[in-house]
Backbone bond lengths (Angstrom), bond angles and torsions (degrees), N, CA, C in turn:
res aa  C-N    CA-C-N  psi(-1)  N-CA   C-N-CA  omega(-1)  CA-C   N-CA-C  phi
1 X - - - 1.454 - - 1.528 107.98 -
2 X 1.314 94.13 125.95 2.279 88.48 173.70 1.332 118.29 -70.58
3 X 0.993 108.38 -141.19 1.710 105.06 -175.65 1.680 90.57 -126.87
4 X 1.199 143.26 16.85 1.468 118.43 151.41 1.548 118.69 -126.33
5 X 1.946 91.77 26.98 1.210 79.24 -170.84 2.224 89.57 -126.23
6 X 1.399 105.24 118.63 1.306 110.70 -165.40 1.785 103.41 -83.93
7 X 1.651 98.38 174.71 1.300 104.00 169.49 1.733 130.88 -62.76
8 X 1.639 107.16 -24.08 1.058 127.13 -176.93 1.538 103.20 -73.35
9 X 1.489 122.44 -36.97 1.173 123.73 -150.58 2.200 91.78 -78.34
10 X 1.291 102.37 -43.89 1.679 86.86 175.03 1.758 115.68 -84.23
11 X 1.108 101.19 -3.76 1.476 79.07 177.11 1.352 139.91 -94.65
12 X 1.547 135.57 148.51 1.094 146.47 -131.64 1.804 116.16 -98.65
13 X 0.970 117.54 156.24 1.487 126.43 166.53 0.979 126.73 -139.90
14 X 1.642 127.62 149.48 1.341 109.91 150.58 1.265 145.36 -81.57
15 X 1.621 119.68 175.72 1.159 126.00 -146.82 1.754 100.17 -149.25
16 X 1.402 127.29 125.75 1.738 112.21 168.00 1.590 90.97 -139.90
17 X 1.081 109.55 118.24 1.496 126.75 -177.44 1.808 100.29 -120.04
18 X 1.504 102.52 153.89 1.750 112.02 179.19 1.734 89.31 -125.86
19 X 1.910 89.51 110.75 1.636 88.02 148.16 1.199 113.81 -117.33
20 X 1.519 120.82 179.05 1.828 141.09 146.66 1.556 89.14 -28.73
21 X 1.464 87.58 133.11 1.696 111.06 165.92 1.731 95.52 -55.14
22 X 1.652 117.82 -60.15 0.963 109.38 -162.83 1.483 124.55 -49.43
23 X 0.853 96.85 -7.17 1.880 120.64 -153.94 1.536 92.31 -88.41
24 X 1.144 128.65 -51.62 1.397 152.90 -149.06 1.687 95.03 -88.89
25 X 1.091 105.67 -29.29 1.390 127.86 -164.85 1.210 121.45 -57.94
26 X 1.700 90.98 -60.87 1.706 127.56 163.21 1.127 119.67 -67.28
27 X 1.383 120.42 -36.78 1.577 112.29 -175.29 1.773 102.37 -70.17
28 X 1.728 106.27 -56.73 2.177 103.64 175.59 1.867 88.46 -30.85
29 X 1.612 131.53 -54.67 1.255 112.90 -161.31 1.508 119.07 -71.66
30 X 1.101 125.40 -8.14 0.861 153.07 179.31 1.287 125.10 -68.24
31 X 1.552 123.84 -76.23 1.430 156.19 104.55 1.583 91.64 17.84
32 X 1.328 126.27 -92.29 1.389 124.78 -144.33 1.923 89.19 -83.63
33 X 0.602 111.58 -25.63 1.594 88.67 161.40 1.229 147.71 -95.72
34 X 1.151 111.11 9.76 1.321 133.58 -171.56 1.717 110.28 -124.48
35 X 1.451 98.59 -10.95 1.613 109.47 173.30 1.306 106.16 48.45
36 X 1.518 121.96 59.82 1.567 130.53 175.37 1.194 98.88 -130.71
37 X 1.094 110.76 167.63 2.008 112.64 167.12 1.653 98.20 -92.65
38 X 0.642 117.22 177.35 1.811 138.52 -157.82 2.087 85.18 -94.82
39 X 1.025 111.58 -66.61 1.546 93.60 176.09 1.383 128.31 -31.60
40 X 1.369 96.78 -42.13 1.368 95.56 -163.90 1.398 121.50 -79.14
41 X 2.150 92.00 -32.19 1.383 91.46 -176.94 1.560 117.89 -83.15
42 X 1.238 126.88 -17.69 1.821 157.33 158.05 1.899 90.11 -28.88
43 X 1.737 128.27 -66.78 0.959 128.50 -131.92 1.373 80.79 -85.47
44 X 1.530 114.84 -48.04 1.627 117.40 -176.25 1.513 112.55 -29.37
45 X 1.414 104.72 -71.33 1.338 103.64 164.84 0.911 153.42 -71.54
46 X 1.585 107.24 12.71 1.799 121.77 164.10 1.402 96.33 -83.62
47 X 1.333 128.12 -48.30 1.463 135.50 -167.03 1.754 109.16 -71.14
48 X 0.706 113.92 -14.72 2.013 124.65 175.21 1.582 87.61 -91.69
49 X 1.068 136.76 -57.89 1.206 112.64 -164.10 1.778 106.06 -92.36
50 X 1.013 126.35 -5.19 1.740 130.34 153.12 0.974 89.64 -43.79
51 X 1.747 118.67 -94.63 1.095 107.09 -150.42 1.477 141.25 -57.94
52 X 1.406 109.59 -25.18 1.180 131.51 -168.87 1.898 94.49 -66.29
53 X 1.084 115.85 -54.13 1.419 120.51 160.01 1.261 148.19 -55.73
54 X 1.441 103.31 -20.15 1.510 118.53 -173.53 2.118 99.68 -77.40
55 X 1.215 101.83 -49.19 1.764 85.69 172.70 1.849 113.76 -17.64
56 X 1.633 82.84 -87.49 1.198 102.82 -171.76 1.334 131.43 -39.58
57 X 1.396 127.03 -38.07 1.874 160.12 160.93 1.373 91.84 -31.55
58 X 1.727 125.42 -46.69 1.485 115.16 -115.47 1.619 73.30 -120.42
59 X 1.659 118.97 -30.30 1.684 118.36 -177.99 1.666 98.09 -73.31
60 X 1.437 132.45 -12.55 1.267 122.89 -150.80 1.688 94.73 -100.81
61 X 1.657 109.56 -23.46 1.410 114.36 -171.09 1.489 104.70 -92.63
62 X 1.541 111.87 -21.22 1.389 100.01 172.57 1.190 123.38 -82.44
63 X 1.270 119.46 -28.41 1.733 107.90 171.65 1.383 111.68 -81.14
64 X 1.384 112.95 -50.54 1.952 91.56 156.67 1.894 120.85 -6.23
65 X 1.470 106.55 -73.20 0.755 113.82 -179.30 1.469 129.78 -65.69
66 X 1.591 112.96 -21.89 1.179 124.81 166.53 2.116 111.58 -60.46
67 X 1.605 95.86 -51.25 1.129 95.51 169.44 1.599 136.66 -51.82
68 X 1.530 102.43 -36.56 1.859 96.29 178.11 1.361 94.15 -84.77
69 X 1.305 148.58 -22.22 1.634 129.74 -174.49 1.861 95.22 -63.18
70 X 1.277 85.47 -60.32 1.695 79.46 179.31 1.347 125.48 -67.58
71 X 1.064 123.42 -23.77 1.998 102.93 153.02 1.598 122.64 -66.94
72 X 1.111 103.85 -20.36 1.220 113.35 -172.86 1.609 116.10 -67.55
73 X 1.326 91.43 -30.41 1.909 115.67 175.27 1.160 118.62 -102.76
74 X 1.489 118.26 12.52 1.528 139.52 150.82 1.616 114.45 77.35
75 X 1.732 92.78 29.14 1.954 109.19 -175.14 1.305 113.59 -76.36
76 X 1.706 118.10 93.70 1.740 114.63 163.42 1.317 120.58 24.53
77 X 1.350 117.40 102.44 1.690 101.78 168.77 1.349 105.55 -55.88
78 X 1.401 154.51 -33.86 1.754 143.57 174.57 1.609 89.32 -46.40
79 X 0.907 133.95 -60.29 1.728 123.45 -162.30 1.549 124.46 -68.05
80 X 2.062 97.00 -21.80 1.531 83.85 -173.60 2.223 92.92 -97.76
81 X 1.516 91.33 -9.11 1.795 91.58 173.44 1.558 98.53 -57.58
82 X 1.426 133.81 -63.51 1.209 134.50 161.25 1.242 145.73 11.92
83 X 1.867 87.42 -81.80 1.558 109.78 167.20 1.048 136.36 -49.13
84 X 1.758 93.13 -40.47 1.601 119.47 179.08 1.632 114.63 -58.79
85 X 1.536 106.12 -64.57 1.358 112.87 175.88 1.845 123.89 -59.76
86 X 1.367 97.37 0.50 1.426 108.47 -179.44 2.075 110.39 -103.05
87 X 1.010 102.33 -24.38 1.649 121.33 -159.25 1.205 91.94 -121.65
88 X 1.697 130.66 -60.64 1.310 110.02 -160.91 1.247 129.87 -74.22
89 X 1.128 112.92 13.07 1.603 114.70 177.22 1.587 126.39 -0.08
């Protein structure tokens, strides 16, 4: 293990999710062609779409947060409507 990579960071949980048969369907096709187990290949594609998402998650919590500092300092809602439509992309 390196040093930024902790015990927490490999360890495992469970998970019981309901998909479409069809869905389920594709992944066995999936699975047998790709010669992975379904865990592995399941997490792959939780983690492609993390990341692909995490930008955006992380811009949505910062102006959140931009927003209560600035009510908090008693700034015009027109200015923090503003900010938002300027930043929150």
């Amino acid at each position: 293990m390196n040093a930024t990579t902790s015990a927490h960071d490999n360890a495992t949980a469970g998970l019981t999710i309901k998909l479409p048969v069809k869905m389920m369907d594709t992944l066995h096709d999936m699975v047998t062609a790709k010669a992975v187990d379904i865990n592995t290949l399941v997490a792959g594609y939780i983690r492609n779409g993390i990341d692909q998402d995490m930008p955006a998650a992380r811009r949505k919590c910062f102006i959140n947060h931009v927003k209560d500092i600035l009510m908090k300092h008693k700034v015009p809602s027109e200015a923090i409507a503003e900010i938002n439509d300027k930043f929150g992309y």
